[in-house]
C-alpha positions as CSV (number, residue, x, y, z in Angstrom):
1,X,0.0,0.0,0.0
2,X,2.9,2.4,0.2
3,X,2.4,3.0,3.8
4,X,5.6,2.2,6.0
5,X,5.0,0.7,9.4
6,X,7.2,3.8,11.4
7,X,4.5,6.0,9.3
8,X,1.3,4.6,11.1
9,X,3.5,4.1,14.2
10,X,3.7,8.1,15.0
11,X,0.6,8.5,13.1
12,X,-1.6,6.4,15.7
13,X,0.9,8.2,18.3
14,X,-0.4,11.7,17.2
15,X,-3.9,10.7,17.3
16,X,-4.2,9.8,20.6
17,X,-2.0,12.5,22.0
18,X,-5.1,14.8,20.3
19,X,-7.6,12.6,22.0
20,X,-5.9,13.3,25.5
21,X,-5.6,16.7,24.9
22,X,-9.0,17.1,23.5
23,X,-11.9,18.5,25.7
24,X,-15.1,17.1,26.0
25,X,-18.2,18.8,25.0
26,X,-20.2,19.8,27.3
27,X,-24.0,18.2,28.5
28,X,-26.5,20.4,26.7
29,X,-28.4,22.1,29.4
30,X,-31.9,20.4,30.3
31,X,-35.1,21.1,29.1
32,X,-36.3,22.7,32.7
33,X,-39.9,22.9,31.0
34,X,-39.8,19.9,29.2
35,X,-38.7,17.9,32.4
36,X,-41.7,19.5,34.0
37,X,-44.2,18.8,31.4
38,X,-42.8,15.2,31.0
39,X,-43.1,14.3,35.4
40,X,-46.2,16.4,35.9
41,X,-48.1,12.7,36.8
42,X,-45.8,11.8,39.5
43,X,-45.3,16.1,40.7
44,X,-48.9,16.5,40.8
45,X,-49.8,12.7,42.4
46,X,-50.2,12.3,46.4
47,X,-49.1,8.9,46.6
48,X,-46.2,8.1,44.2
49,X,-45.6,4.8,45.7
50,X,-49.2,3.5,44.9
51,X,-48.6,5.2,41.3
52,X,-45.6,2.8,40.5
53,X,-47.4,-0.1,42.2
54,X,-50.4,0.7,39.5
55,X,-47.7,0.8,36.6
56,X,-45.4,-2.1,37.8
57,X,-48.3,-4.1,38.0
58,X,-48.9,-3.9,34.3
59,X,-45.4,-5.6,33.7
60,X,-44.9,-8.1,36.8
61,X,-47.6,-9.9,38.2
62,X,-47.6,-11.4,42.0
63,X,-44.9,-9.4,43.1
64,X,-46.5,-6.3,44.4
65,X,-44.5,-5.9,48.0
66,X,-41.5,-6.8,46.5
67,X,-41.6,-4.3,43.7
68,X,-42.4,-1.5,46.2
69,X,-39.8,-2.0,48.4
70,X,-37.0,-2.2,45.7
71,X,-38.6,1.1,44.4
72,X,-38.1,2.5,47.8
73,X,-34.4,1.0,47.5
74,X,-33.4,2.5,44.2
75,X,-34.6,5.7,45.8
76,X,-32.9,5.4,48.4
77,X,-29.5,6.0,46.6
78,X,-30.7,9.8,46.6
79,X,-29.8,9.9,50.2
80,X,-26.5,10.3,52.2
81,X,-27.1,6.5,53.1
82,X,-28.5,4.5,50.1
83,X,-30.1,1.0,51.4
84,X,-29.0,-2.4,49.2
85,X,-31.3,-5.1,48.0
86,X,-30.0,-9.0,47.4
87,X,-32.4,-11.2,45.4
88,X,-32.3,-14.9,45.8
89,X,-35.1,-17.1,44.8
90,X,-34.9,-20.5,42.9
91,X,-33.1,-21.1,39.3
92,X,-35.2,-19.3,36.5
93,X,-37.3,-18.1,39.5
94,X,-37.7,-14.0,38.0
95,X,-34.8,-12.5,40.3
96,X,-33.1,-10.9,37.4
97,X,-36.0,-10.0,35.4
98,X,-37.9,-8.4,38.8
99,X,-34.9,-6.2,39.2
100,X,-34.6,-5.9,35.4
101,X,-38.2,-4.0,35.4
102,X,-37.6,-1.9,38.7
103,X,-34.9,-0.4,37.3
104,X,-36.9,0.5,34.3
105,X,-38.8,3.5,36.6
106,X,-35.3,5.0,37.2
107,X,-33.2,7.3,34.8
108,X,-31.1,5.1,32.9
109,X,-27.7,7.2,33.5
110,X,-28.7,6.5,37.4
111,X,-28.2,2.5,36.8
112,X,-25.0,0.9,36.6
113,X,-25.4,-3.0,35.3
114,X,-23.1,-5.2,35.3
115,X,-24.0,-8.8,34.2
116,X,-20.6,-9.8,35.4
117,X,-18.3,-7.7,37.1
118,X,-14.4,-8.8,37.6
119,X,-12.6,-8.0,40.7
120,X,-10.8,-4.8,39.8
121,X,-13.7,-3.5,37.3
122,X,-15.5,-1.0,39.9
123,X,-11.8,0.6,40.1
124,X,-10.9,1.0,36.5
125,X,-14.5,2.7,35.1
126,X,-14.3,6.2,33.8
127,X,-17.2,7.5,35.7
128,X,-17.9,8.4,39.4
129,X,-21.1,6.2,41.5
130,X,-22.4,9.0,43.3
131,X,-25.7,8.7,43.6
132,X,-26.0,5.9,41.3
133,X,-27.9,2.5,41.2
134,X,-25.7,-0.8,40.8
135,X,-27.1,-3.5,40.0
136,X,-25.0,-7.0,39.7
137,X,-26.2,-10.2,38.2
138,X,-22.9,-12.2,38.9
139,X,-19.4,-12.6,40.7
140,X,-16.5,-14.1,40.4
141,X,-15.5,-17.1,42.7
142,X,-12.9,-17.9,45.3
143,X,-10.5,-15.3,45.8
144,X,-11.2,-12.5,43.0
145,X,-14.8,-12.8,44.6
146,X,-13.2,-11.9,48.4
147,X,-11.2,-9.1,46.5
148,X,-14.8,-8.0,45.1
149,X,-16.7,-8.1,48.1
150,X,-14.1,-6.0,50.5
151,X,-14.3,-2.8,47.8
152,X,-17.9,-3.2,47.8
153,X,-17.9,-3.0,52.0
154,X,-16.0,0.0,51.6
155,X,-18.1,1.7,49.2
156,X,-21.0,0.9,50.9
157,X,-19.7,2.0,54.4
158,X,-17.8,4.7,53.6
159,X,-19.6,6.3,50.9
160,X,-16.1,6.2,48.7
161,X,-14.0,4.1,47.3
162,X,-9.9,4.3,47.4
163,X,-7.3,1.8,46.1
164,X,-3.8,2.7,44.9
165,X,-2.8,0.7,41.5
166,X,0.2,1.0,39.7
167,X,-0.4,3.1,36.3
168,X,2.1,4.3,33.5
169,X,2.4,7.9,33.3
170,X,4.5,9.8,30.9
171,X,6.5,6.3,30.2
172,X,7.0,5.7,33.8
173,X,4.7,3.6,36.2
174,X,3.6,5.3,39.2
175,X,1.2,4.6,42.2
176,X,-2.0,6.8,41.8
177,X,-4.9,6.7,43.9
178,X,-7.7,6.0,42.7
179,X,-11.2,7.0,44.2
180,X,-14.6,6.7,43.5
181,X,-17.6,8.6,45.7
182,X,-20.6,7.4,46.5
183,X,-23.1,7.3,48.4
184,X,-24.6,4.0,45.8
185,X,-27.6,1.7,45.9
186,X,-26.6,-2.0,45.5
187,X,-29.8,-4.2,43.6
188,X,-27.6,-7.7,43.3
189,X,-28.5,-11.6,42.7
190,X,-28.6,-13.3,46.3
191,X,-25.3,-15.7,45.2
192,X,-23.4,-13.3,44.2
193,X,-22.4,-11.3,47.4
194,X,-24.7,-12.7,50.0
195,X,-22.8,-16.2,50.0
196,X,-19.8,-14.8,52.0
197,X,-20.0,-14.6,55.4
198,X,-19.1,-10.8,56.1
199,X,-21.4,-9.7,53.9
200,X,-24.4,-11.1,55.6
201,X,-28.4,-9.6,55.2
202,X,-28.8,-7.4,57.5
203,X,-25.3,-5.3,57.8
204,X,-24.5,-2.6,55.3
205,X,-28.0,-1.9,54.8
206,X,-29.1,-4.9,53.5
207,X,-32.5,-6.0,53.1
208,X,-32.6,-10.1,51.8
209,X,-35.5,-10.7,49.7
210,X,-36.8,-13.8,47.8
211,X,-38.2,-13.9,44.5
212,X,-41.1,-16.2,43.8
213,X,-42.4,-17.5,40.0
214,X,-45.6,-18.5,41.7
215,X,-48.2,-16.2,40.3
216,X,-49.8,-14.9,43.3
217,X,-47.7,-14.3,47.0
């Protein structure tokens, strides 16, 4: 093609040196009106809880309590203290698709999901968890799981998360902290966090709760 290999070299060099250096655009400013206009059933409604009971009950049948209290969960991530919800049930039982259609009420740049999530992952994402809904499907085994499970704690307890990882800087690898702030709101499958022992239902601001595919409770 004509193209030497030292050419592309610098030339994929050059581009991301633009793309550190470039700055992101900013959010366009919200709609105020709009916003308005678009919530005015939920501002101008008494009882919101008994409004999303009306409209969860149009997707999930037989799980009316259940629905309301992770509702009041999710919300709960507004606070300084967000509460945390494990699922468990029986195989194929709804647990995922329950929490699958809570989350559904909630902004979707509020919710996190992870359908996996790897024992450093919550460290390495770009974006901060304040405020934010997690919700966690699966988890690793053994000793990546333990690793998994103490950063969680810590975000959960402490409102923030701190580790210090070695990263390359200018060429050179260096130990930078890294943080990320909550306060979050944990919606996750009952084995993957609740099987350990220290992070038992009940602590942290957990509330257990079993997921039924009968059709009435």
């Amino acid at each position: 093609m004509g193209v030497g290999v030292k050419f592309l070299d610098e030339e994929i060099k050059s581009r991301r040196e633009r793309l550190k250096t470039a700055k992101p655009k900013p959010a366009p400013a919200p709609d105020i009106k709009a916003l308005e206009k678009s919530a005015r059933k939920i501002i101008d409604c008494d009882d919101v809880l008994q409004l999303f009971e009306n409209d969860f009950a149009e997707v999930v049948a037989g799980e009316k309590k259940l629905g309301q209290l992770l509702y009041l969960i999710a919300t709960s991530r507004l606070l300084d203290q967000g509460m945390h919800a494990a699922i468990k049930g029986t195989s194929a039982g709804g647990k995922s698709n329950l929490r699958k259609r809570v989350l559904e009420f909630f902004p979707q740049e509020d919710v996190i999901e992870f359908t996996a999530l790897s024992d450093k992952a919550l460290l390495y994402r770009k974006d901060d968890f304040s405020h934010k809904i997690l919700s966690m499907g699966e988890a690793l085994a053994g000793k990546e799981q333990e690793f998994q499970n103490a950063m969680i704690r810590q975000l959960m307890s402490e409102n923030k998360l701190t580790y210090l990882v070695p990263m390359k800087v200018e060429g050179e690898i260096e130990t930078v902290t890294v943080e990320k702030n909550g306060p979050v709101t944990f919606m996750i499958r009952r084995r993957a966090i609740c099987s350990t022992r220290k992070m038992k239902p009940g602590s942290y601001r957990w509330r257990l709760m079993t997921a039924s595919d009968r059709p009435k409770r």
